[in-house]
Z-matrix of the N, CA and C atoms (Angstrom, degrees):
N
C 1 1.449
C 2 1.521 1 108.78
N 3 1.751 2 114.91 1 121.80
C 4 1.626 3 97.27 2 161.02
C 5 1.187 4 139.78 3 -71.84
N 6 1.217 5 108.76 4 152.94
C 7 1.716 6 108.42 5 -176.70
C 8 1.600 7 108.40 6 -63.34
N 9 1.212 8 117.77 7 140.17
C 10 1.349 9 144.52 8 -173.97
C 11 1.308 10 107.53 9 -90.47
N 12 1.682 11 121.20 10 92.33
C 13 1.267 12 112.62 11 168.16
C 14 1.547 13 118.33 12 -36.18
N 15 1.779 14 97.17 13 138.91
C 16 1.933 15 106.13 14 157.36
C 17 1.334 16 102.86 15 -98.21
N 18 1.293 17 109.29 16 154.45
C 19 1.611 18 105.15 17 161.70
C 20 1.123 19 119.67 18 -106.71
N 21 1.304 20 104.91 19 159.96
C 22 1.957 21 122.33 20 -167.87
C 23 0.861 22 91.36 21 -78.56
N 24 1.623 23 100.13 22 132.71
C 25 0.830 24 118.96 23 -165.18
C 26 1.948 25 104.49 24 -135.43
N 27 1.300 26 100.24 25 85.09
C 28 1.759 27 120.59 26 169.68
C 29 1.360 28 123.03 27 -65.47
N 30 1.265 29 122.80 28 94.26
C 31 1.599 30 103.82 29 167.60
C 32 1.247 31 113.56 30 -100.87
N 33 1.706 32 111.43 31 141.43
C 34 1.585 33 125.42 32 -165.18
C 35 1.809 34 85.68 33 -127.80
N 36 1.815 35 107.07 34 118.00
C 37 1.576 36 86.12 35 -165.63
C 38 1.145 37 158.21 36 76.51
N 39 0.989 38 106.82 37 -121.46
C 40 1.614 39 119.44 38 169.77
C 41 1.559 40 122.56 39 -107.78
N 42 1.227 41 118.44 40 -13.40
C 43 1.308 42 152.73 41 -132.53
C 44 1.101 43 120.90 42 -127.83
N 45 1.322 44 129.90 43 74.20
C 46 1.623 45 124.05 44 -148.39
C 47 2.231 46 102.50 45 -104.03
N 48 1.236 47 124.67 46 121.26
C 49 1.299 48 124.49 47 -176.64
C 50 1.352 49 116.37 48 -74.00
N 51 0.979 50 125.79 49 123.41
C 52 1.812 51 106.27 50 174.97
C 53 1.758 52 101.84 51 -110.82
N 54 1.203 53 147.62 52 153.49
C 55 1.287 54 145.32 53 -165.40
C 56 1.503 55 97.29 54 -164.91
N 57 1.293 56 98.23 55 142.23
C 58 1.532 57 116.54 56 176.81
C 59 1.507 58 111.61 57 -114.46
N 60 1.563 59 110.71 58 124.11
C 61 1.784 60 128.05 59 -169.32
C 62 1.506 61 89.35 60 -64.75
N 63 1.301 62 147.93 61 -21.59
C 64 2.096 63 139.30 62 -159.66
C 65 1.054 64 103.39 63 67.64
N 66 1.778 65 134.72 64 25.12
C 67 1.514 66 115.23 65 -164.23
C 68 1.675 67 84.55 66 -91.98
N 69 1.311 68 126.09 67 -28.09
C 70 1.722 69 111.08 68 -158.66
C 71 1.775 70 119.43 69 -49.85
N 72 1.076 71 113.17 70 173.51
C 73 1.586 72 123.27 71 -176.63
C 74 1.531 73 90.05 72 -75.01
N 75 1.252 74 107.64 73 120.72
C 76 1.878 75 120.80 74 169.72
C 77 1.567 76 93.95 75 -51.56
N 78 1.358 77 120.30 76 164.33
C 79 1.596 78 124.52 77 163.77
C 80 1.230 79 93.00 78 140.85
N 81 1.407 80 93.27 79 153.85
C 82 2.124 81 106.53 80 -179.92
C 83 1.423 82 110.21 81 -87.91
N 84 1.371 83 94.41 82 131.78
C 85 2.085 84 85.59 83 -167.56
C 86 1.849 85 109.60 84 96.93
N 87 1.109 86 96.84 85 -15.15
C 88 2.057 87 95.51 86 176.05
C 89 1.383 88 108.46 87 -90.25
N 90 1.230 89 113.90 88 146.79
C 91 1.961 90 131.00 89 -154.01
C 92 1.480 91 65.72 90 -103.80
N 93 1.430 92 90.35 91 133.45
C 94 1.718 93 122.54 92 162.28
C 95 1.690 94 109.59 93 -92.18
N 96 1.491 95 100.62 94 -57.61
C 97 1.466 96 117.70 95 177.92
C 98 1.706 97 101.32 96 -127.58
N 99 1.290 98 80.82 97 153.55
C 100 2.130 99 112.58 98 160.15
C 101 1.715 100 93.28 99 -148.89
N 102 1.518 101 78.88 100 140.15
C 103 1.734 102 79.22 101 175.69
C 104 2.013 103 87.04 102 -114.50
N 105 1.315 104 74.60 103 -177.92
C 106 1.747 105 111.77 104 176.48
C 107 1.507 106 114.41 105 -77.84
N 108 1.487 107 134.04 106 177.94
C 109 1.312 108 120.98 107 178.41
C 110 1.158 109 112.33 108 -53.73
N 111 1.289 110 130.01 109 137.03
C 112 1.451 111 159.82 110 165.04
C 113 1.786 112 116.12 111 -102.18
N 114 1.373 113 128.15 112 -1.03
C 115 0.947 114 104.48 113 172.94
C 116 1.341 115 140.59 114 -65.89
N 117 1.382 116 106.24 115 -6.84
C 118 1.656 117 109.03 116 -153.27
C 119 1.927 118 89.14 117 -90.45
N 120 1.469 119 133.77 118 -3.66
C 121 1.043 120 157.59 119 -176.00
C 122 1.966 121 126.97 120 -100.39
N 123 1.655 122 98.49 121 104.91
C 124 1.816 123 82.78 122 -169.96
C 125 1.742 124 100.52 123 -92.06
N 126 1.266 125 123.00 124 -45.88
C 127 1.038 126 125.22 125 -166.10
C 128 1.666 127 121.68 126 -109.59
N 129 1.344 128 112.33 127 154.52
C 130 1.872 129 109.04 128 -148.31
C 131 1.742 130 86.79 129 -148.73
N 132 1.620 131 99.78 130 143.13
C 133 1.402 132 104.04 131 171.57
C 134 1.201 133 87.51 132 -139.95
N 135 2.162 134 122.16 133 135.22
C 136 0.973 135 115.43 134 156.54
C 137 1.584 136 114.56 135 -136.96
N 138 1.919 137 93.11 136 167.80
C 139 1.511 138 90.70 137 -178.20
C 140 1.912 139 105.07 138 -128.71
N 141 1.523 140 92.70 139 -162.98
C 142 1.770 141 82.93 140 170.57
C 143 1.887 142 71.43 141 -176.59
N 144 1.679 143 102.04 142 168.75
C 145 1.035 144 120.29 143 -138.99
C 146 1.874 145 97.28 144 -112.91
N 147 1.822 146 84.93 145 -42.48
C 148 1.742 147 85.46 146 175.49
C 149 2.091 148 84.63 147 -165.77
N 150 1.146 149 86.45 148 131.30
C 151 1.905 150 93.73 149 -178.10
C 152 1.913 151 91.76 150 134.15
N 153 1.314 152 103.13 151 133.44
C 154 1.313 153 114.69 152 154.30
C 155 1.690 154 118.61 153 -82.87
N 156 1.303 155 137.43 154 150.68
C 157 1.702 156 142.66 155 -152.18
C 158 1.282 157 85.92 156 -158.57
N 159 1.711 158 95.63 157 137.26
C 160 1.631 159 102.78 158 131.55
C 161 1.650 160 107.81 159 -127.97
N 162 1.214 161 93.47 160 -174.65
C 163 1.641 162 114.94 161 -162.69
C 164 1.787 163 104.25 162 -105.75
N 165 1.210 164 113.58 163 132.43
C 166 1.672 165 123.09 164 153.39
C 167 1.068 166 119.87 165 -143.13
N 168 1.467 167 101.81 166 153.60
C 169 1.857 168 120.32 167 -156.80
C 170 1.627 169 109.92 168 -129.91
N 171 1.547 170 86.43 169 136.78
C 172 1.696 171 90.09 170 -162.01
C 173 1.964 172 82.82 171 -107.86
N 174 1.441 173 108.76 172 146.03
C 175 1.445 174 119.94 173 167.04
C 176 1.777 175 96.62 174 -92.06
N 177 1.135 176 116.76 175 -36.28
C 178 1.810 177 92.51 176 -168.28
C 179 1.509 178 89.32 177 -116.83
N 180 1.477 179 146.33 178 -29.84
C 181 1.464 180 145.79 179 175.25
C 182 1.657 181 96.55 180 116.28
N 183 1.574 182 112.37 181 44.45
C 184 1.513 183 99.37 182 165.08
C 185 1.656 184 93.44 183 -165.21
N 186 1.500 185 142.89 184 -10.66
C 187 1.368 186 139.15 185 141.22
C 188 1.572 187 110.89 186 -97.07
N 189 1.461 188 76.16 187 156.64
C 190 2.075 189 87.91 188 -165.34
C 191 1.441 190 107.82 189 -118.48
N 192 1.447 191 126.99 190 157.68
C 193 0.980 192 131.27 191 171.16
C 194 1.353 193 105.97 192 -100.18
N 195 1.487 194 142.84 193 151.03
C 196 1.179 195 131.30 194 135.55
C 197 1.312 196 141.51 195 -69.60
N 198 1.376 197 124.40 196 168.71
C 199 1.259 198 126.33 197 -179.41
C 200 1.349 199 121.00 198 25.13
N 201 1.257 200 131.08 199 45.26
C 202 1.492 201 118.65 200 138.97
C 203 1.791 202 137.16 201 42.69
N 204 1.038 203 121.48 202 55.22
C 205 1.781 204 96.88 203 -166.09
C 206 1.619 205 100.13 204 -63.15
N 207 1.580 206 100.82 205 132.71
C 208 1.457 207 124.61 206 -174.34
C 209 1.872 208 98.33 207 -98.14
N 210 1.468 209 116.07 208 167.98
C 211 1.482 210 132.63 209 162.12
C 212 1.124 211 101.89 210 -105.31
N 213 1.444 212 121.83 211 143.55
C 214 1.669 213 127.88 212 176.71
C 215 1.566 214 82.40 213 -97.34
N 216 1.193 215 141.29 214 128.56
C 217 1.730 216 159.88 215 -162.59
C 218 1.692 217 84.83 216 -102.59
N 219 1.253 218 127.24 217 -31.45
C 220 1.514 219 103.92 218 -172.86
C 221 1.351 220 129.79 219 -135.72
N 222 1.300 221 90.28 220 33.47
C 223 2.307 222 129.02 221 -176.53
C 224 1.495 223 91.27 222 -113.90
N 225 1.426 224 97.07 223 136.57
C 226 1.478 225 111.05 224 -170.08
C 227 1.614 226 102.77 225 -94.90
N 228 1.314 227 139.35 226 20.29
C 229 1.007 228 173.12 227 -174.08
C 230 1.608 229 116.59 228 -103.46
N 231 1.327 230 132.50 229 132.75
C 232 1.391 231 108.93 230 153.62
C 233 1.475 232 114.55 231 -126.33
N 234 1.000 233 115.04 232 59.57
C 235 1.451 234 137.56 233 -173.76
C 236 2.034 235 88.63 234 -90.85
N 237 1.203 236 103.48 235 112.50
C 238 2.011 237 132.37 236 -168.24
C 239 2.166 238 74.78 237 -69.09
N 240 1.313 239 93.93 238 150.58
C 241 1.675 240 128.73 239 177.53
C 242 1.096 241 113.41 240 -118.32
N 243 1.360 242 123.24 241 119.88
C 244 1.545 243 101.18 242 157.25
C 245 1.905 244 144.64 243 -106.03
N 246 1.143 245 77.78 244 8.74
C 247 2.137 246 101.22 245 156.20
C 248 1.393 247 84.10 246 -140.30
N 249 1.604 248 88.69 247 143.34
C 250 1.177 249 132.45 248 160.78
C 251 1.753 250 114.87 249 -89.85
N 252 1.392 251 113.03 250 150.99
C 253 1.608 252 94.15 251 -162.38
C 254 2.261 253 88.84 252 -132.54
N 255 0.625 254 109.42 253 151.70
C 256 1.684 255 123.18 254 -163.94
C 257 1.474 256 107.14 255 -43.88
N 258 1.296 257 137.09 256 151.24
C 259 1.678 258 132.28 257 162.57
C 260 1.540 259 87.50 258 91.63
N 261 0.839 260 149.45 259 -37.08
C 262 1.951 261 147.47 260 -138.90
C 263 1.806 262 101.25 261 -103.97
N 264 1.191 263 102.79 262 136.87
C 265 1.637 264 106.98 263 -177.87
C 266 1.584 265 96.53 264 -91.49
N 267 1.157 266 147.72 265 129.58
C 268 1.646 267 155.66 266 144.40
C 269 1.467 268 129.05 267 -86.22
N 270 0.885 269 116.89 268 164.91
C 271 1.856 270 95.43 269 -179.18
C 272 2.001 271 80.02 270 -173.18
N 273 1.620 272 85.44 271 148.10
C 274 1.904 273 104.76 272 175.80
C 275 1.469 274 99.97 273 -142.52
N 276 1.094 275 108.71 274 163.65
C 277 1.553 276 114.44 275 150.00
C 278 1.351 277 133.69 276 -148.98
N 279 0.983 278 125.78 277 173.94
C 280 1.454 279 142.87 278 -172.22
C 281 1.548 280 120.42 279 140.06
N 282 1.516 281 108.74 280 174.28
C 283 1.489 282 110.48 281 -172.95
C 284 1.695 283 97.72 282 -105.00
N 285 1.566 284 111.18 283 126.17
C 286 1.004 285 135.24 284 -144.68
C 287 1.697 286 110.89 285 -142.64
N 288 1.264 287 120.98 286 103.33
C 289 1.446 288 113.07 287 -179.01
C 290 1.839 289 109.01 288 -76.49
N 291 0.894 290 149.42 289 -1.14
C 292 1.459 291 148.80 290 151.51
C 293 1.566 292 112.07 291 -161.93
N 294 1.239 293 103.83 292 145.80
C 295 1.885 294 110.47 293 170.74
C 296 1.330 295 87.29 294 -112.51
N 297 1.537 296 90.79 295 151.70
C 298 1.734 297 100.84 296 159.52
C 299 2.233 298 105.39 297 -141.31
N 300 1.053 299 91.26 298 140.91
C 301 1.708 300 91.57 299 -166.67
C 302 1.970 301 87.68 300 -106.58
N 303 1.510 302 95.67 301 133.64
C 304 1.387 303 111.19 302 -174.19
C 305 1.524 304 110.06 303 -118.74
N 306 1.792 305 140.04 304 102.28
C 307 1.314 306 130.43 305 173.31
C 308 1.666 307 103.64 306 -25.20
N 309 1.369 308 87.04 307 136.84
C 310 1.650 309 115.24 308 167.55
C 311 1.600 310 105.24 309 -114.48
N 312 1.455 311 127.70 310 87.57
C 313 1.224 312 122.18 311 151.38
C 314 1.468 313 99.99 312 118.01
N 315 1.218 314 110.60 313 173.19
C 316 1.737 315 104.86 314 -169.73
C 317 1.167 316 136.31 315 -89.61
N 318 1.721 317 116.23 316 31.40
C 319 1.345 318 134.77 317 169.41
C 320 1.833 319 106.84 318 -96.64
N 321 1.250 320 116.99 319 149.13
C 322 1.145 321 108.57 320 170.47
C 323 1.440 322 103.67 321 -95.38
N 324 1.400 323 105.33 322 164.88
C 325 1.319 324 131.32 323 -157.38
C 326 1.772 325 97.34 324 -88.92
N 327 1.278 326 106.83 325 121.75
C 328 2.094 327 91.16 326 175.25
C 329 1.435 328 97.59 327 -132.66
N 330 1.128 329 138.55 328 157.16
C 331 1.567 330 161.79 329 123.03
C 332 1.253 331 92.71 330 102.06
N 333 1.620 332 126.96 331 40.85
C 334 1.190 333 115.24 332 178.45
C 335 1.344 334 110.18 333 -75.94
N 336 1.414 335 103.22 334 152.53
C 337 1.915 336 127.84 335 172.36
C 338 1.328 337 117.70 336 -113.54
N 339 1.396 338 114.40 337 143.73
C 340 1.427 339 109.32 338 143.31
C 341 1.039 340 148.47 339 -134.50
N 342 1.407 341 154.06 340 45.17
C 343 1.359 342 155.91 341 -100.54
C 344 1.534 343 111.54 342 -92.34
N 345 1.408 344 123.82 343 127.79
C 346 1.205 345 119.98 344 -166.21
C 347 1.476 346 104.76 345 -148.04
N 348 1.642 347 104.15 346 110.93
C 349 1.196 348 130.87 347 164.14
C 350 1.520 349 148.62 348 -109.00
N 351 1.131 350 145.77 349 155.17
C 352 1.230 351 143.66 350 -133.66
C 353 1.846 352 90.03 351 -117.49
N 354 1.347 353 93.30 352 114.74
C 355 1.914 354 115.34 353 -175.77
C 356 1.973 355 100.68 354 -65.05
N 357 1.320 356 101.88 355 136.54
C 358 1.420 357 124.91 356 -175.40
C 359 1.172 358 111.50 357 -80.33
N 360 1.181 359 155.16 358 16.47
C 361 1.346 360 172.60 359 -4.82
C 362 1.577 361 99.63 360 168.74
């Protein structure tokens, strides 16, 4: 089995970066990223550059949820997505012990981001 990129994961602040190196096996359904603990984090905005993604959420960091409902950040709409499609800002939240972002469709996924910060509540 190949190893499953994590993404770097930088925190500046409050503000922790997660970024994916593009090394994973291209394919629809292949994990681009899994990050590391995420709890200390409620809310997440992500992008990608060219590759459609969706999102899954682990409650303890070893069962997964599928598909993610995402926010389109720049649809005047808030009708939840569940792939995200390249160029488009998204954002979800909740408290989440790991995400992992999986290609949606037969582009690979490149310069993906994810920025994940703690809601002002």
């Amino acid at each position: 089995m190949a190893d499953i990129p994590v993404g770097t994961i930088e925190a500046k602040n409050e503000i922790a970066v997660l970024t994916a190196d593009n090394s994973y096996t291209a394919g629809a359904g292949n994990v681009c990223l899994e990050s590391n603990d995420l709890l200390r984090w409620t809310m997440f905005t992500i992008m990608s550059r060219l590759g459609g993604f969706t999102v899954e959420v682990s409650l303890d960091g070893t069962n997964w949820c599928s598909a993610h409902a995402l926010s389109d950040l720049g649809a005047a709409t808030t009708t939840p997505v569940l792939a995200g499609v390249a160029g488009k800002c998204y954002g979800f939240g909740g408290v989440f012990k790991k995400i992992r972002v999986k290609q949606d469709g037969g582009t690979q996924v490149q310069d993906l981001t994810v920025l994940a910060s703690q809601s002002r509540g």
